[in-house]
MIZATOR-914188 format. One line per 10 residues: their letters; for each residue x negated, y negated, z of N, C-alpha, C. Coordinates in nm, 4 decimals, always signed. Layout:
<atoms>
A	X/Y/Z/X/Y/Z/X/Y/Z  ...
</atoms>
This chain:
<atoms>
XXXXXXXXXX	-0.0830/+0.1198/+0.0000/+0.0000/+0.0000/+0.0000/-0.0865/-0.1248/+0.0000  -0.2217/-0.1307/+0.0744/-0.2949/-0.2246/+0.0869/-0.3398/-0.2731/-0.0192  -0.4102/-0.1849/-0.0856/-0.4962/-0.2061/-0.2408/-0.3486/-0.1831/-0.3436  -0.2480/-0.2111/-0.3417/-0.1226/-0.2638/-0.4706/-0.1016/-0.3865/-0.3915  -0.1076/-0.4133/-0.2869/-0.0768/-0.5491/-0.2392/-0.2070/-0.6510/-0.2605  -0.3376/-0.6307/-0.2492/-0.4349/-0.6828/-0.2987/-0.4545/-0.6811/-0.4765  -0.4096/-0.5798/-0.5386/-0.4193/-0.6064/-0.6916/-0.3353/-0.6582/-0.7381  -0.2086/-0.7436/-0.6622/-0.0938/-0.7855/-0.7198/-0.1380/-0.9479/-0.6954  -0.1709/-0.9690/-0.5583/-0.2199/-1.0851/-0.5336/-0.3435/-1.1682/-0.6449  -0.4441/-1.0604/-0.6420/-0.5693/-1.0973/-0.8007/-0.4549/-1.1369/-0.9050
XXXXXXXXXX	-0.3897/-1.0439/-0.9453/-0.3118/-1.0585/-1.0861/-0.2156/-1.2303/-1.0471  -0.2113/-1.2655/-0.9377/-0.1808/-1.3996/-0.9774/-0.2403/-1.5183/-0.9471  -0.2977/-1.5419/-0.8416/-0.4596/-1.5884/-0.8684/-0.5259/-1.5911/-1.0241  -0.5083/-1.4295/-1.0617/-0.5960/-1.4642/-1.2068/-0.5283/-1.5767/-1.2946  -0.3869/-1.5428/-1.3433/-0.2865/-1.5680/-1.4062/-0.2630/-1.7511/-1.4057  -0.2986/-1.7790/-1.2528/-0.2813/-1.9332/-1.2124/-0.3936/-2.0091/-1.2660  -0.5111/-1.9124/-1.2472/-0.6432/-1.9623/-1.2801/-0.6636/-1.9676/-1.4846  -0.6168/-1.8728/-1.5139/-0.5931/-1.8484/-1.6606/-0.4903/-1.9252/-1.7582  -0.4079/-1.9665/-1.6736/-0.3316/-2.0514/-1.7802/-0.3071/-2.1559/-1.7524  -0.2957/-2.2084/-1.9087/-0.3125/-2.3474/-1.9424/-0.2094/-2.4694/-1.8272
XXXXXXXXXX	-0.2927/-2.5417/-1.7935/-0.2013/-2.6571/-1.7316/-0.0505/-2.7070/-1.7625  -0.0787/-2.7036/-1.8723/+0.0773/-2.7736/-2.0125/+0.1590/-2.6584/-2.0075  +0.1463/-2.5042/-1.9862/+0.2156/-2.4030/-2.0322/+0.3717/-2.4273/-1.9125  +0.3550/-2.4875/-1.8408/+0.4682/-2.5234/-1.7084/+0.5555/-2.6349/-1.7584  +0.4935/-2.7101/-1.9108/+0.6201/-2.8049/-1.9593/+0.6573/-2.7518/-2.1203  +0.7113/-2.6891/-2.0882/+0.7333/-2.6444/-2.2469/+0.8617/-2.7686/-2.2484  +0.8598/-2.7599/-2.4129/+0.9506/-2.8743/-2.4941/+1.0000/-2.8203/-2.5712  +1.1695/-2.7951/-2.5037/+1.2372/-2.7524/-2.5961/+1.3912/-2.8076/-2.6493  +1.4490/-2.8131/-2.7455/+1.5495/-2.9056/-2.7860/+1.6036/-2.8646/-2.9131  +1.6867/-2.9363/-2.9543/+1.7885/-2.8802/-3.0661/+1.6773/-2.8834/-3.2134
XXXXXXXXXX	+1.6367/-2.8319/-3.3161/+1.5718/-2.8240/-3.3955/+1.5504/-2.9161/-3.5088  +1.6979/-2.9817/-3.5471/+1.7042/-3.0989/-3.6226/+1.6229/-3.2008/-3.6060  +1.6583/-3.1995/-3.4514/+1.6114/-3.3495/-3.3862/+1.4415/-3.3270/-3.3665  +1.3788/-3.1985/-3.3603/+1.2327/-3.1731/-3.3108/+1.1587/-3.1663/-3.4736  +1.2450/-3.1641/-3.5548/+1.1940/-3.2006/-3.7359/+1.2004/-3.2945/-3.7419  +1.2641/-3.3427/-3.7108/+1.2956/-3.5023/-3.7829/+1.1910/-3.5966/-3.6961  +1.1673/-3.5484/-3.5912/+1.0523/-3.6532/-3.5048/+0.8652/-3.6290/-3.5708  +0.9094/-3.4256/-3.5630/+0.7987/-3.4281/-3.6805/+0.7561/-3.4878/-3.7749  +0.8878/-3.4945/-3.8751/+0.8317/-3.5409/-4.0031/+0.8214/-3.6882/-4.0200  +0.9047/-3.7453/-3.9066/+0.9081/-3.9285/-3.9003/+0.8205/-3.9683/-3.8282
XXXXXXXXXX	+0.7763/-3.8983/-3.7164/+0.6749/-3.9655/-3.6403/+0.5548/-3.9493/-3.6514  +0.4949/-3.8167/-3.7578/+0.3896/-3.7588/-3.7885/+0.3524/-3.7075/-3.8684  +0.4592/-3.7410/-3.9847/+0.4337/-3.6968/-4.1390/+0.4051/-3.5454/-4.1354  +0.4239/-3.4637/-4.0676/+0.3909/-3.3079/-4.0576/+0.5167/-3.2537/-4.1776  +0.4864/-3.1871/-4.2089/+0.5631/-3.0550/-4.3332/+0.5685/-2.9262/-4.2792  +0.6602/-2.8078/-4.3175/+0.6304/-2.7299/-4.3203/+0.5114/-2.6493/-4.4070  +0.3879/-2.6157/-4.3484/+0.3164/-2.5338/-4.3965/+0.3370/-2.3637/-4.4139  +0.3954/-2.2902/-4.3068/+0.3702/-2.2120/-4.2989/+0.5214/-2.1335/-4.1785  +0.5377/-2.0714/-4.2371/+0.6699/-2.0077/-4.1075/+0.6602/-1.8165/-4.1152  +0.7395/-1.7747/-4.0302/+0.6722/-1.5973/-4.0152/+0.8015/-1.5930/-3.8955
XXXXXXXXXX	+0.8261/-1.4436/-3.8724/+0.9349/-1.3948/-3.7652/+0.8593/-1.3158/-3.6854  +0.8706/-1.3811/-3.5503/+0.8137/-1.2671/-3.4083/+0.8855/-1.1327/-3.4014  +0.8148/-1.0854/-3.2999/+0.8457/-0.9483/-3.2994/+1.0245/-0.9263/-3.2370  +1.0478/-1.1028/-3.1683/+1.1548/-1.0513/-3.1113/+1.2340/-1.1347/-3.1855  +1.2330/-1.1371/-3.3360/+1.3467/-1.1966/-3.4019/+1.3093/-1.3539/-3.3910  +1.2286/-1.4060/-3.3960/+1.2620/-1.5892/-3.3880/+1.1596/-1.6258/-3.4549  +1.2132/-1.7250/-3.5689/+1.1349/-1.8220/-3.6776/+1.0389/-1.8956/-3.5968  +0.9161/-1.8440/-3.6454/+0.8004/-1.9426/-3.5874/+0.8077/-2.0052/-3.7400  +0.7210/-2.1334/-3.6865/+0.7041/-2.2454/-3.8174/+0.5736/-2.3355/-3.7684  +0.5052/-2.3024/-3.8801/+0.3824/-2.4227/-3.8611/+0.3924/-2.5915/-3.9464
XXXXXXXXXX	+0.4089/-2.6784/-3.8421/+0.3990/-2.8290/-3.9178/+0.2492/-2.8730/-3.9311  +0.2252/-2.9626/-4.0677/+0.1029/-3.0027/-4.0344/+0.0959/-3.1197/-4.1089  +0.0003/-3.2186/-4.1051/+0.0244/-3.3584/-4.1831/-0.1215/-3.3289/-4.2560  -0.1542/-3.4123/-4.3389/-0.2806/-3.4583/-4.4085/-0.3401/-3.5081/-4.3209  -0.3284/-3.6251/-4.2112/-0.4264/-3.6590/-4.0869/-0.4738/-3.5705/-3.9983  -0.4184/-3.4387/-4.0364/-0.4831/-3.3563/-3.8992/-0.3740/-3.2861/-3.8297  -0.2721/-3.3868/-3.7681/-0.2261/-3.3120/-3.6801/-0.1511/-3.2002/-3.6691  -0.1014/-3.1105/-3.6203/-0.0177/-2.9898/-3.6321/+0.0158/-2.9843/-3.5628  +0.1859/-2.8695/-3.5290/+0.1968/-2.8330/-3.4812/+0.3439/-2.7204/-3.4802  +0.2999/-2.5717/-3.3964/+0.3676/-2.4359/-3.3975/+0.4540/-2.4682/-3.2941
XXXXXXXXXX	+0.6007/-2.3967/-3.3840/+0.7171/-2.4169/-3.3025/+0.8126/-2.2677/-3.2964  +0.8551/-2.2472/-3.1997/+0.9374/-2.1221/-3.2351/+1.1034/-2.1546/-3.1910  +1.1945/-2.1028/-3.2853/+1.3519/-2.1070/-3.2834/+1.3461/-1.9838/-3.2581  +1.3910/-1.9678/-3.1288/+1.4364/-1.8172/-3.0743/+1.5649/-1.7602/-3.1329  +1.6479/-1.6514/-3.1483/+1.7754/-1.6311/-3.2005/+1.8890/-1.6849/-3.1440  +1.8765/-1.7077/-3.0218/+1.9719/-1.7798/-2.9736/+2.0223/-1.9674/-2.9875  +1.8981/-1.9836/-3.0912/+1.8823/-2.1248/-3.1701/+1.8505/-2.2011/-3.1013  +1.7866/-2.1725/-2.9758/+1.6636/-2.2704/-2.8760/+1.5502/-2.2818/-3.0077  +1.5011/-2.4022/-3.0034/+1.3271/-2.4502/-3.0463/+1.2479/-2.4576/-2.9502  +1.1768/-2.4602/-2.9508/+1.0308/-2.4844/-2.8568/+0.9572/-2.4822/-2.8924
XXXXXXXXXX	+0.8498/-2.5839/-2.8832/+0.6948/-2.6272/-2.9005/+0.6020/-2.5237/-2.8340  +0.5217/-2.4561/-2.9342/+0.4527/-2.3405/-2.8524/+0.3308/-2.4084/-2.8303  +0.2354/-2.5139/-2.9304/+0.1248/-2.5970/-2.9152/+0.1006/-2.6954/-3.0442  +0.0271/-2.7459/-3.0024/+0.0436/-2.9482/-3.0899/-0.1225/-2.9569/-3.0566  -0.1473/-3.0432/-3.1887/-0.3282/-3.0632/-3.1725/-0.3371/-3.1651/-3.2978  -0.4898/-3.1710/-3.3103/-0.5547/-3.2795/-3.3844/-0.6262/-3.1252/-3.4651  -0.6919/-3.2288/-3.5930/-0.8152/-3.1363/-3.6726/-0.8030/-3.0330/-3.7389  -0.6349/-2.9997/-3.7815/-0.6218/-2.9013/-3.8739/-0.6929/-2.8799/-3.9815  -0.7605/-2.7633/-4.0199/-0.8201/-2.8005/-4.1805/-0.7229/-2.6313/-4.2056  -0.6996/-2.6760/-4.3690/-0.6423/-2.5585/-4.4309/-0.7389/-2.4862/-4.4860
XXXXXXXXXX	-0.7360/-2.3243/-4.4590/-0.8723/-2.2624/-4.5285/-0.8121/-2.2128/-4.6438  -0.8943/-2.2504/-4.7872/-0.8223/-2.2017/-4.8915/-0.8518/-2.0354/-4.9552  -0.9928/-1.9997/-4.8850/-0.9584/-1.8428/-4.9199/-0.9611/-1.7489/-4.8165  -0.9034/-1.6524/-4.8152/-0.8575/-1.6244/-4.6458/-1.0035/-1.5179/-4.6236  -1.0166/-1.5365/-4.4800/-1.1071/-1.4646/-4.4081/-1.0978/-1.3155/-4.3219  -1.1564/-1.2423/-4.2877/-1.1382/-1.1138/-4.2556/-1.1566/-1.2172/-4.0696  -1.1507/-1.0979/-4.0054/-1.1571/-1.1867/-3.8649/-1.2964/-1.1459/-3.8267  -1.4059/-1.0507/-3.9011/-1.5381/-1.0842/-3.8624/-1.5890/-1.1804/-3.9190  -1.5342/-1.2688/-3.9800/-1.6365/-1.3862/-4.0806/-1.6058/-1.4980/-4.0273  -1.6828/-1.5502/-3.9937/-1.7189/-1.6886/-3.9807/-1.5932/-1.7604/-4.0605
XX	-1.4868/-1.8754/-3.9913/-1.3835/-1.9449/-4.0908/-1.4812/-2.0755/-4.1666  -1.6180/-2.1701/-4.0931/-1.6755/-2.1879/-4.1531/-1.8148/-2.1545/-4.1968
</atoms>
């Protein structure tokens, strides 16, 4: 009982220590309105979209300045911002995942 009560305690310690600060505000909202701020406030496009394992449209936005950012519409037609950044570059011939992207 001692050592499952000590490996449960690590596992959140680790978990607190391991994730990201921001992951405690996710941003989520009706989808129209989280495009339209995209594309008006940051010139982002759709680049790129794909379906998770549990059914929900991920979509990548990205602008010519850089910025991006991955969003997922769950099936129940929640959006949410999974992460947002600077310095996108598009790679134009695709890479194996041992190679170097530059």
């Amino acid at each position: 009982m001692k050592s499952s009560t000590v490996f449960l305690g690590g596992l959140v310690i680790a978990s607190a220590l391991f994730s990201p600060a921001g992951a405690q505000q996710t941003v989520c909202g009706d989808r129209n309105e989280i495009v339209s701020r995209l594309e008006q406030g940051y010139q982002e496009q759709t680049t790129g979209v794909g379906l998770s394992a549990t059914g929900g449209l991920v979509e990548l936005y990205t602008s010519e300045k850089g910025t991006w950012t991955l969003m997922l519409t769950q099936p129940n037609g929640v959006t949410c911002l999974i992460a947002a950044g600077d310095n996108w570059e598009h790679v134009d011939s695709p890479k194996s995942a041992s190679q170097p992207v530059y």
